[in-house]
C-alpha positions in Angstrom: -1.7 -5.1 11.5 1.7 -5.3 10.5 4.0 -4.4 7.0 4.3 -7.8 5.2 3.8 -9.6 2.0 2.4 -13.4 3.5 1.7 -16.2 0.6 -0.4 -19.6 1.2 -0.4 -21.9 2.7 -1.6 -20.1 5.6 -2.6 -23.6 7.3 -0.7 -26.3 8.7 -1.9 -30.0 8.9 -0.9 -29.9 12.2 -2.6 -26.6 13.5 0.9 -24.9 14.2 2.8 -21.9 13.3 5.2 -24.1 10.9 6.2 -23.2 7.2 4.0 -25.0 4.8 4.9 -24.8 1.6 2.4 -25.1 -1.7 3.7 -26.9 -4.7 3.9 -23.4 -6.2 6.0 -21.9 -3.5 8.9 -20.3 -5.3 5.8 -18.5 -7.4 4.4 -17.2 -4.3 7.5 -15.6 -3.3 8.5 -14.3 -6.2 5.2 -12.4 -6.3 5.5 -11.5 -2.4 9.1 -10.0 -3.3 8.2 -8.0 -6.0 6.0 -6.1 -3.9 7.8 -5.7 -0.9 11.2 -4.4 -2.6 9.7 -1.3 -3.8 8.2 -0.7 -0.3 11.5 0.3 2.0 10.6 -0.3 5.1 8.4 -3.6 4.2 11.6 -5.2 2.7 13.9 -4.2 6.3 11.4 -6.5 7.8 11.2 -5.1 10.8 7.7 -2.8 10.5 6.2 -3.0 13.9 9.2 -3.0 16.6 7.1 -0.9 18.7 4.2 -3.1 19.3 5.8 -6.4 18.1 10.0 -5.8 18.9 10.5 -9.7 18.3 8.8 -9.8 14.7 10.8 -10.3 11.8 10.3 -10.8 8.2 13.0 -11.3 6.0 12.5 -9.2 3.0 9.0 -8.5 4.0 7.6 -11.5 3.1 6.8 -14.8 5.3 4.7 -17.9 4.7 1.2 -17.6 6.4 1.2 -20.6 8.5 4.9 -20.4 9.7 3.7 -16.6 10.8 0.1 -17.8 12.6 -2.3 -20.7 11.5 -5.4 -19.3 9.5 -7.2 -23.0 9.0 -10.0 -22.8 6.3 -8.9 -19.0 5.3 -9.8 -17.3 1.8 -6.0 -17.5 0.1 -5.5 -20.8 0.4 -9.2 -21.6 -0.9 -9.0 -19.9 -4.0 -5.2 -21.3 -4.7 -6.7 -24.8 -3.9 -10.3 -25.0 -5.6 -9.9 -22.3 -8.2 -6.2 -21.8 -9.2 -6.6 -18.4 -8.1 -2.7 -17.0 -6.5 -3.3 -14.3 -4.0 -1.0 -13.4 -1.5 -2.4 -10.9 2.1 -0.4 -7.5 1.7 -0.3 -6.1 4.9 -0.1 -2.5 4.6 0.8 -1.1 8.3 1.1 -1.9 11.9 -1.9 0.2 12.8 -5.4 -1.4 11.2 -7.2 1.9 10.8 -5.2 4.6 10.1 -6.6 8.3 10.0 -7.7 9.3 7.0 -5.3 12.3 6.6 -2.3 9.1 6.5 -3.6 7.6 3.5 -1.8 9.8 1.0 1.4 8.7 2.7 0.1 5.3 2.6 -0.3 5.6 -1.0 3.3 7.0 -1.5 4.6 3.9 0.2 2.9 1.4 -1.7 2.2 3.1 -5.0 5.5 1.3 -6.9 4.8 -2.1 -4.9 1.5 -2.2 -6.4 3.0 -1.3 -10.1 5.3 -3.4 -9.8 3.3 -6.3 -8.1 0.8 -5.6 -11.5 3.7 -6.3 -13.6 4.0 -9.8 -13.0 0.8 -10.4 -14.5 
């Protein structure tokens, strides 16, 4: 897991970790944004210095393929066959969190996901 907003394309023509951009890429982070700058430590960029201390994502967003190559993944599917923007909100370093954290999960993310909604 980690604390990040990532947007498509999440695959490279080349099969490398290299930004590759979608014709609606200012869109995509626009979108990524307005979650992650209601989310404090999302937007530092800097979530999971403890398990990954050379990860950094400015504003807490990143382009999925210039973070790993997901080849044939779900967000850039829908974007490409059905118009369909989605973005992967990753919500915390740890994958499965006890269930006595999710309130302060919710806290966190509560006024990302408003706002996020907004841009509807």
């Amino acid at each position: 897991g980690s604390l990040v907003v990532n947007y498509p394309f999440d695959d490279d023509e080349q099969g490398i970790a290299i930004y590759s951009k979608s014709p609606d890429d200012a869109v995509f982070q626009q979108l990524a944004l307005s979650y992650s700058k209601e989310n404090t430590k999302m937007y530092q960029g800097s979530p999971c210095k403890d398990m990954y201390p050379t990860e950094y994502f400015p504003h807490g967003i990143t382009n999925g393929a210039k973070w790993y190559n997901v080849p044939g993944g779900m967000q850039d599917w829908n974007y490409l066959h059905t118009n369909c923007f989605e973005v992967t909100i990753e919500l915390g370093c740890v994958k499965y969190p006890k269930a006595e954290e999710l309130p302060k999960y919710w806290e966190q993310n509560r006024r990302s996901l408003l706002q996020f909604m907004k841009q509807v």
